[in-house]
N, C-alpha and C positions, 0 to 999 in steps of 0.2 A: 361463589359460595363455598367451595372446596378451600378455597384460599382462608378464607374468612374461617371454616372450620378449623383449621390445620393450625393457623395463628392463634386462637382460642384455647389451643392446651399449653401456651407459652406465655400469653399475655391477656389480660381483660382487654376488651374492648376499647374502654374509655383511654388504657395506656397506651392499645397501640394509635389511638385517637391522637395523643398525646404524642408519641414520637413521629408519626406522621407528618403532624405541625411542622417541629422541627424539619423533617427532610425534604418536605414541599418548599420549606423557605429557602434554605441551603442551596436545594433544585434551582430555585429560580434565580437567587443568586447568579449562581453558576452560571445560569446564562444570557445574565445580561442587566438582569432587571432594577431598578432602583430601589435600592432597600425600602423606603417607605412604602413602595406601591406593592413591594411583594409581600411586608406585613401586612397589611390594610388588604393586599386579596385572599392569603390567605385564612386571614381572619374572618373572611367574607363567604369564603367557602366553608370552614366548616362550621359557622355560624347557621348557615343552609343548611349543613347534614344534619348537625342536631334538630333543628326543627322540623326538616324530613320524619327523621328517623324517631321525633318523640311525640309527632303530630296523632293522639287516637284514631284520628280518619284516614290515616295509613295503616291498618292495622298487615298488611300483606308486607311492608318494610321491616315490621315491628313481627313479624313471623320470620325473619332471616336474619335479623343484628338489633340485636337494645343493649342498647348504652344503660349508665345510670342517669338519672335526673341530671341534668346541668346547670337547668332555667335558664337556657338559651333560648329565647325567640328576637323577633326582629323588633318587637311592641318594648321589650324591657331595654333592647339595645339605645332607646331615648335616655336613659340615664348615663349614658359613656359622656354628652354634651357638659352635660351638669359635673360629671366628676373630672374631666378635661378644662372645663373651664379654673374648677375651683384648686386642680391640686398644678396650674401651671401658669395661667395668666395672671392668676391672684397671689401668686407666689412670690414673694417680694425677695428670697435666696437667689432663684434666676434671675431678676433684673440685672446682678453681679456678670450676668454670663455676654451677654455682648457687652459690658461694661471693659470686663478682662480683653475681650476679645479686639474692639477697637483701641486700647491702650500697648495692646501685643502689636496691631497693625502701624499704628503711628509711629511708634518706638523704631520701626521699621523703616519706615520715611525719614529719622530725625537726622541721621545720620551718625549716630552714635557709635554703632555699631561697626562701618567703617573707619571712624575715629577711633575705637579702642584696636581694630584688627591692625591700623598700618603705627601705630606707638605700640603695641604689641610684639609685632614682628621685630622692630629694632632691639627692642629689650631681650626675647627668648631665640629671635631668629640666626644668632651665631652657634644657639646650643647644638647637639644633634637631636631631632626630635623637636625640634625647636617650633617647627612649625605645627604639628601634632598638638604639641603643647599649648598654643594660643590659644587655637581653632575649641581644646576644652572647656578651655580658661574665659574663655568668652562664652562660650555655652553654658555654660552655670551662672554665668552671672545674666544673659539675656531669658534663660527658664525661670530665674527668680523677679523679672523685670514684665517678660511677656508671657507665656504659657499656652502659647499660637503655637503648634509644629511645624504647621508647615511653613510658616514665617521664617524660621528659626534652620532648619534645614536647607531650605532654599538660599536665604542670605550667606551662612556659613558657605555653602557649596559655589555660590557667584565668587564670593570674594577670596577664599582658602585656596579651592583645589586647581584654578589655575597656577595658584604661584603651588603649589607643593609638585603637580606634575613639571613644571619650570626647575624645581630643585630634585629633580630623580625622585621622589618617594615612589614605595611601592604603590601601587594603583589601588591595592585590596585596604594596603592600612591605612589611604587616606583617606579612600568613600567611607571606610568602616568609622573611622574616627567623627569623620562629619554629622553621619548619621546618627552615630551613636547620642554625639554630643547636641544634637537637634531634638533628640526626644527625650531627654531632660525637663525638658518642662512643662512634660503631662504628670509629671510626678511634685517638683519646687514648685512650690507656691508662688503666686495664684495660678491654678492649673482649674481651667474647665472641667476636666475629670474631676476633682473634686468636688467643684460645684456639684455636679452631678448628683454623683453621690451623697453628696448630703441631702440632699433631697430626698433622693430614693432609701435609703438608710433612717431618715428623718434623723438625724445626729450633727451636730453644731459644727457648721461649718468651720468658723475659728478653731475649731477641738481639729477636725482634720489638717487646716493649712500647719499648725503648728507641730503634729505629730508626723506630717510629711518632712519637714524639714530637714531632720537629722538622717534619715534613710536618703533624702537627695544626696545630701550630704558626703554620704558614705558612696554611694555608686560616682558621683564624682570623684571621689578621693581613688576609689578603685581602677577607675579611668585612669586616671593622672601616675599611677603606680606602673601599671601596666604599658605607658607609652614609655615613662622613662624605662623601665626596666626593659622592656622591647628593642629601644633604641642601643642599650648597652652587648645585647646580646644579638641583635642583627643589624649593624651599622648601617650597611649596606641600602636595605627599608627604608629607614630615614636619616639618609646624607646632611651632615653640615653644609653651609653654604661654603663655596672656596672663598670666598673674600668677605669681611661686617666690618663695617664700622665701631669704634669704640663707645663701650656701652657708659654714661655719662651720667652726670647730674639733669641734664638737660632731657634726656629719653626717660629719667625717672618721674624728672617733673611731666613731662608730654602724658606718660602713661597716666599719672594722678589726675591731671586737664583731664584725659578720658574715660577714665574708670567711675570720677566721684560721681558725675550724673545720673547715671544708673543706679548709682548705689544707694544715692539719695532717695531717685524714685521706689527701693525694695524699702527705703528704710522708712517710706511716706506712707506706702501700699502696708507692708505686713507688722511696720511697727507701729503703725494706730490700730492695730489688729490686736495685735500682741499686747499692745498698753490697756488694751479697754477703751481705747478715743471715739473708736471707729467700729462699726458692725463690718462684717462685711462687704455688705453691699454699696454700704458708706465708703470705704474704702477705695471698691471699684471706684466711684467715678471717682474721687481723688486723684487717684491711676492712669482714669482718663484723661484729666485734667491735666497732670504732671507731664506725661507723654505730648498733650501738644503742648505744650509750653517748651519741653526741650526740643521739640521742632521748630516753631518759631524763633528760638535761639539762636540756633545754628540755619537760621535763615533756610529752611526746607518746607517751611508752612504755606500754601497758596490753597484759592480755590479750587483746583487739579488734585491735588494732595488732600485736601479737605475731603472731594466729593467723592476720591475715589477710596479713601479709608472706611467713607460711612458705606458705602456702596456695596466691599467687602465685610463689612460688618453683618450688614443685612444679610446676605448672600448666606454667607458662615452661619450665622445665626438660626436662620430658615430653614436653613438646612438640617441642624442639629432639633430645630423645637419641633421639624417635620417628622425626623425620626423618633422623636420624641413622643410626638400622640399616636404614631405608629404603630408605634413596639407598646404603647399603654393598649392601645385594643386589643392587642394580639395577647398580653400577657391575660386581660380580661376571659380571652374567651377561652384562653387556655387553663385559667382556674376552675372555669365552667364546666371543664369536662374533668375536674380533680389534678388538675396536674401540680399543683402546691403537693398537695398528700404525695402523690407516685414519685415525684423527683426526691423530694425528702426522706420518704421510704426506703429510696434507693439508697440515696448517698447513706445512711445513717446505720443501714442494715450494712454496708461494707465493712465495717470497723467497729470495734468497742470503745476502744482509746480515744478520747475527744481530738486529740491534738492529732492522731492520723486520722479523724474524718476532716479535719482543718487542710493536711496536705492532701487528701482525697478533693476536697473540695478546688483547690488553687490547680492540682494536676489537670482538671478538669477543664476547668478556663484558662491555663496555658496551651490545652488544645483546638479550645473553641478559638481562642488568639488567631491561630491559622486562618480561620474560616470567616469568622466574625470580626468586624470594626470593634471598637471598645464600646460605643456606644448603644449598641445593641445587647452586648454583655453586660456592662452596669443596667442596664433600663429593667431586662427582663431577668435577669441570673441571679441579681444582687437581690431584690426584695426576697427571690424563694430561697436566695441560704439563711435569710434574716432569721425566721424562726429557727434554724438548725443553732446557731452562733451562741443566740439567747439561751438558746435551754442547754449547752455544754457546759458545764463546769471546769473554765477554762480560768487557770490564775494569772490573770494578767492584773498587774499592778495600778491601781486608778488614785493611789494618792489620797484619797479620801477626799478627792477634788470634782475628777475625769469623773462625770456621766459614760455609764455605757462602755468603760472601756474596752470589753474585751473585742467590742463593734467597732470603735476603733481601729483597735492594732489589726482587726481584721481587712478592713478598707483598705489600708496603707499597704500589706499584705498584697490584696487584691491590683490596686495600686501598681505596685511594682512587677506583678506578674503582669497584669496588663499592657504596662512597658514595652513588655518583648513583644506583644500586636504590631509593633511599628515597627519592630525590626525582622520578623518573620514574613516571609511569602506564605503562600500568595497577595495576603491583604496587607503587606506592612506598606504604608502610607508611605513612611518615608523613607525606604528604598526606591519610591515610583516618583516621590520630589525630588530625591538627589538626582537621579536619574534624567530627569527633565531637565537640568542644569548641567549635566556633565558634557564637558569638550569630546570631540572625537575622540574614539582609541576607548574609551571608558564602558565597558559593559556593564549589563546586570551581572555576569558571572562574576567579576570582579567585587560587585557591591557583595553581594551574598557571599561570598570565600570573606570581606572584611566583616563583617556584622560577627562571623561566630564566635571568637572569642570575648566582642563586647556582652553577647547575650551570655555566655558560659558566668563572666561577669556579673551580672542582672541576677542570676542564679545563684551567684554567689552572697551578692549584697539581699536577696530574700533569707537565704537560710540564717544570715547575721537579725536581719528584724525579726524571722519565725523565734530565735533564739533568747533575743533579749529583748521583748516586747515593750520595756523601761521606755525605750527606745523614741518608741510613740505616745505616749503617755507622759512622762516626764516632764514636758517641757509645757503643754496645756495645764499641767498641776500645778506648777511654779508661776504663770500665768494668771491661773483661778484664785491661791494663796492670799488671805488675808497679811 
């Protein structure tokens, strides 16, 4: 009671109701617990305290803590069915989502990506850095083909970093490089984070994949800047091979055999996107389609490969739509106790200037990055800055095309600070996949020394989109354009 007093000349109730949420979850994170089941219990729990504490027939509860109103009880909780059904099953944007997801898995199986790494390596692998270089160079083009991470990290890390430990590279700039260049494709289109978000955002998918592009773009280029320039200023890091072969018509042709496949499949997936041919979702299974057909190509298609792609579909899938009606109770019952208002409040009272409650806002979930998966941040973060976004008077340029733009340029924003969730510990994913694939000799200390100047990077490719917001926008106008 003392407790409870003492907290009451600091915060109402219902907010510290509200931050509580938060630190029970985090709590149980921490030790152990599967994210859906620690949403879903604690949504459970203070789903309980409200009705305790706002029950008349308690009135001895209601003599030591009242809340405000919430309309929490367990009778109204029957409509969570009804609105879980309708805003997720019936939702015809996520069908795109295992759609992306098994064409990221296939793609995987086809063999492509072994075929563009070893015509790759003949082509860059005499440069210094050469092999740095690939290993990017194939990550931007497998984040625009799949949008899987952990696909995409893994395979890089089998195939790369034996042969770069084989050529002396530093330890730190190759896992750094790997990683880096694996989680490119929660940002290049078609990236499930997007999906996502467009959903939660309610804002056109197509508007996203397209306004992603150019910021991929760029953190790739920024990549590709920073190896070569790395390699000129620390040789040593990454060694030339002592002996290549002469680089030919023959290696250029190989590389074209490997490269145009994929590129076909980006130009199947996002240019019927881009053309108007295709919705989205349309698209996916196109994507799906494309990807086993370049398996069956190259002769890697069986029922083994069939059953175990759908398998991981499901898996991956389940998993994300688990956390998905998850984190929807929890945000439910955490409106119930006003935490839209309190969170809003907050952020809003920080700042005058729209544009720093914008980097107020992004500072905030480069922190939560730490702690939180992405998918728990988009679910529950993204809808309560939605109203903050709408009502700034933010000049983001929409062409007179872009719905919504400045909700846009904000996602993509969101987007790329999200990024650094994979490469930040505790929870960066794919630190703990490359990891899972590394040869002896290879620590986590190693991986984390390489990630930080990709993520300084990531830091740097935001303040280029905070900047020029065109950025994102642009190219869905030219898109929409009569």
């Amino acid at each position: 009671m003392f407790l409870l007093e003492f907290l009451g000349q600091f915060l109402t109730l219902n907010e510290f109701a509200v931050l509580a949420m938060f630190g029970v979850f985090i709590f149980l994170l921490f030790r152990g617990i599967p994210v859906a089941f620690a949403l879903v219990g604690v949504s459970l729990i203070f789903a309980l305290i409200a009705e305790i504490f706002l029950d008349p027939n308690r009135a001895a509860f209601r003599d030591i803590i009242e809340f405000d109103r919430t309309g929490i009880d367990y009778q109204r909780l029957q409509v969570l069915s009804g609105r879980l059904f309708g805003n997720i099953v019936k939702n015809p944007v996520l069908v795109a989502l295992p759609m992306f997801i098994f064409m990221g898995l296939m793609l995987d199986q086809s063999g492509v990506a072994q075929r563009m790494m070893q015509s790759m390596q003949k082509l860059f692998g005499g440069l210094r850095g050469g092999l740095s270089l690939t290993v990017m160079l194939i990550g931007i083009i497998l984040a625009a083909s799949t949008g899987v991470i952990g696909a995409s990290v893994t395979l890089l890390g089998v195939m790369a970093l034996p042969a770069m430990m084989a050529q002396n590279y530093s330890k730190p700039i190759a896992t750094g490089t790997i990683a880096s260049a694996g989680t490119l494709g929660i940002l290049i289109p078609p990236s499930i984070m997007l999906v996502i978000m467009s959903d939660q955002l309610a804002i056109s998918l197509g508007d996203l994949f397209m306004g992603a592009l150019f910021p991929g773009l760029i953190l790739g280029a920024l990549y590709i800047t920073f190896i070569v320039t790395y390699g000129l200023i620390n040789p040593k890091a990454m060694p030339a091979p002592p002996q290549t072969d002469e680089v030919g018509w023959d290696v250029v042709k190989e590389v074209l055999l490997a490269v145009v496949p994929p590129m076909f499949l980006i130009l199947l997936v996002l240019g019927s996107i881009f053309a108007g041919f295709a919705t989205p979702t349309e698209a996916s299974g196109l994507g799906a389609l494309g990807a086993t057909l370049l398996a069956l190509f190259n002769g890697r298609l069986n029922y083994k490969v069939l059953k175990e792609v759908s398998r991981s579909t499901l898996n991956t899938s389940g998993y994300i739509v688990g956390i998905f009606l998850a984190a929807n109770f929890f945000a439910l019952i955490m409106r119930r106790y006003g935490g839209d208002e309190i969170i809003q409040g907050y952020v809003l009272s920080a700042f005058s200037d729209p544009y720093m409650i914008v980097l107020f806002i992004l500072f905030i979930i480069f922190l939560l990055g730490f702690l939180l998966d992405w998918i728990e941040i988009t679910i529950i973060i993204m809808p309560l800055m939605l109203p903050i976004i709408q009502g700034l008077e933010l000049a983001v340029p929409g062409f007179d095309q872009v719905r919504d733009p400045a909700v846009v340029w904000f996602a993509i924003l969101v987007a790329v600070t999200l990024q650094t969730s994979f490469l930040t510990p505790p929870v960066g994913f794919a630190l703990f996949y490359l990891k899972g694939v590394c040869p002896p000799g290879v620590s986590l200390g190693h991986i984390y020394r390489g990630i930080i100047p990709f993520v300084i990077l990531q830091l740097v490719g935001l303040f280029i989109v905070f900047e020029f917001p065109a950025l994102t926008t642009w190219l869905p106008a030219v898109a929409y354009a009569d």
